[in-house]
C-alpha positions in Angstrom: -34.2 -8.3 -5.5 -36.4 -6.3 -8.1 -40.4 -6.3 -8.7 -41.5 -6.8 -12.0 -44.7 -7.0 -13.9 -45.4 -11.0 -14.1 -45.0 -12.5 -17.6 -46.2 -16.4 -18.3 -42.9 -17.7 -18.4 -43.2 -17.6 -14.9 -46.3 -19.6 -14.5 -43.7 -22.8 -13.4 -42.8 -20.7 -10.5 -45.1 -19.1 -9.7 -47.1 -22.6 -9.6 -44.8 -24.4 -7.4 -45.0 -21.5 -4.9 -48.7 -21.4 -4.6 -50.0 -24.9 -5.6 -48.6 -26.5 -1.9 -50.6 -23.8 -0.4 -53.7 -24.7 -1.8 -53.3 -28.4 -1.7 -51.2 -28.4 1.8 -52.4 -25.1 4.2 -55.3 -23.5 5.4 -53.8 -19.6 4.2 -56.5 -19.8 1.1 -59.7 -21.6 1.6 -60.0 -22.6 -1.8 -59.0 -26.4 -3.2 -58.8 -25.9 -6.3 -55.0 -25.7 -8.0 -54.3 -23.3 -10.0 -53.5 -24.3 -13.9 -50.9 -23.0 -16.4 -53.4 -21.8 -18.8 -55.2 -20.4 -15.8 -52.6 -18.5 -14.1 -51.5 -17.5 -17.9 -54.8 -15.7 -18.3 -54.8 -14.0 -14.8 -51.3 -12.5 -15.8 -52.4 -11.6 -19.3 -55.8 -10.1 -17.6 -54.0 -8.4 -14.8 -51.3 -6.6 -16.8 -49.3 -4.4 -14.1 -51.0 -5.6 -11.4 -49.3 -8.5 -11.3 -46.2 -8.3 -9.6 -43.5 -11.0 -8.8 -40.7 -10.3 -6.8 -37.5 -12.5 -8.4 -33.8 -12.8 -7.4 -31.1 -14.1 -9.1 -33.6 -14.8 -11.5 -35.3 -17.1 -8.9 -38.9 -15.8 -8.3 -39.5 -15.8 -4.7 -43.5 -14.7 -4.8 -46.0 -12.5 -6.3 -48.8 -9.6 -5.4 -51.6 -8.8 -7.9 -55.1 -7.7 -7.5 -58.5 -8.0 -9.1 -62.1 -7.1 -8.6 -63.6 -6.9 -4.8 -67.4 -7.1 -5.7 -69.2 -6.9 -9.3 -70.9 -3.3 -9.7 -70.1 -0.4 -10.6 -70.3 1.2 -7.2 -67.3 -1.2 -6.1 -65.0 0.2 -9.3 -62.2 1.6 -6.4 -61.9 -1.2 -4.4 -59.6 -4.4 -5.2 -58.7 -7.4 -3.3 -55.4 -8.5 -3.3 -53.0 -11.6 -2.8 -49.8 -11.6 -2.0 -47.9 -15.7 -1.8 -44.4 -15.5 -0.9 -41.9 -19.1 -1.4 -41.0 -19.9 2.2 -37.3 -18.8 1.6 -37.9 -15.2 0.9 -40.5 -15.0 4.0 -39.2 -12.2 6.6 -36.9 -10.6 4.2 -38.9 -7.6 3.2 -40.2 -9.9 0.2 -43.6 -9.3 0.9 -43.1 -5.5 1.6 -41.3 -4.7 -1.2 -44.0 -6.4 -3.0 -47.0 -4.4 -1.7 -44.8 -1.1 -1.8 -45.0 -1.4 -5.5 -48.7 -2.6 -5.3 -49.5 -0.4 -3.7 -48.4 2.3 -6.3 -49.7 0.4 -9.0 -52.9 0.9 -7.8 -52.8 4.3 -6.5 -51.9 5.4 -10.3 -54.6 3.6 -11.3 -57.3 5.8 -9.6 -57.8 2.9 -6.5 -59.4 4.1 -3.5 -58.9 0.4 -1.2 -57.3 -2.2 -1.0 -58.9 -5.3 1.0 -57.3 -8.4 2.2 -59.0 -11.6 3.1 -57.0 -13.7 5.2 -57.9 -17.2 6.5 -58.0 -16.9 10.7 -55.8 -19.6 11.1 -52.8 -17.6 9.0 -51.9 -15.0 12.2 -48.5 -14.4 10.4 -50.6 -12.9 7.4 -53.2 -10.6 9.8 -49.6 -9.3 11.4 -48.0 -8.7 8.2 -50.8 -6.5 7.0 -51.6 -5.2 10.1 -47.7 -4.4 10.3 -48.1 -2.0 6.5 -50.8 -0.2 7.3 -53.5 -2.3 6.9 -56.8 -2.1 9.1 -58.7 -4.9 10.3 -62.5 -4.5 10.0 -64.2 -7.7 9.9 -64.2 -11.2 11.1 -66.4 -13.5 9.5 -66.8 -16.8 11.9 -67.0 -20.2 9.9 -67.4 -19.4 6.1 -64.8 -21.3 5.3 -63.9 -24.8 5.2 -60.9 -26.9 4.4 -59.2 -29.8 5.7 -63.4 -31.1 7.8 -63.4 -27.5 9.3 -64.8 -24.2 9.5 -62.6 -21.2 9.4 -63.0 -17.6 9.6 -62.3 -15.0 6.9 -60.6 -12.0 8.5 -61.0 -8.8 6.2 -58.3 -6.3 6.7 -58.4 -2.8 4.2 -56.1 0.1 3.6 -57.2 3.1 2.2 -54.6 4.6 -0.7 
């Protein structure tokens, strides 16, 4: 397996990874799929830090960050996302992933990294719990997907 910055050729895969999330899961609250020329943009505008894991040049998932809050005062912090293809799920996929995210943002002067997971996605509060991550917030009911409120669980790891 190697991690390598994201390019848009791999907006296909990348696409049919993430897209049945949105439309199928509760993992992200959002409903909205994601585009080509979208997801072309968010590579473009995220350079190296947007990652995608790929074997035999199958790409199994991707981790990239962006901007936490607007403001100056939040210029340290990033959120993150991190979408694996079910197949590469408990193979070290998603660690490997973050390892290099991880330094990617360190050598970019990053103090935090935050996560917010969806509460019904306990394999996701584990996994970050499992690399170091901290879990400092629950937020009861501002989500909703699928006729329900769901909590946002914030997890953060200082670099």
């Amino acid at each position: 397996m190697i991690i390598r910055q994201a390019v848009p050729g791999d907006c296909p895969a990348l696409l049919a990874i993430w897209n049945p999330l949105i439309r199928d899961t509760s993992v992200t609250f959002t409903t909205v799929e994601k585009t080509p020329e979208g997801l072309a943009a968010d590579i473009a505008a995220r350079g190296p830090a947007f990652l995608v894991a790929e074997e035999a040049g199958a790409v199994l998932g991707f981790a990239s960050y962006g901007t936490f809050r607007a403001g100056p005062g939040y210029a340290w912090t990033v959120e993150h996302t991190v979408i694996l293809d079910a197949a590469a799920r408990g193979r070290g996929t998603g660690r490997a992933l973050m390892t290099r995210l991880e330094d990617t943002a360190r050598k970019g002067g990053l103090h935090v990294l935050v996560a917010g997971v969806s509460g019904e996605n306990p394999g996701a509060i584990a996994f970050h719990t499992a690399i170091g991550f901290e879990q400092v917030g629950r937020m009861p009911e501002v989500g909703r997907k699928f006729g329900r409120w769901m909590d946002l669980v914030l997890l953060q790891k200082r670099l």
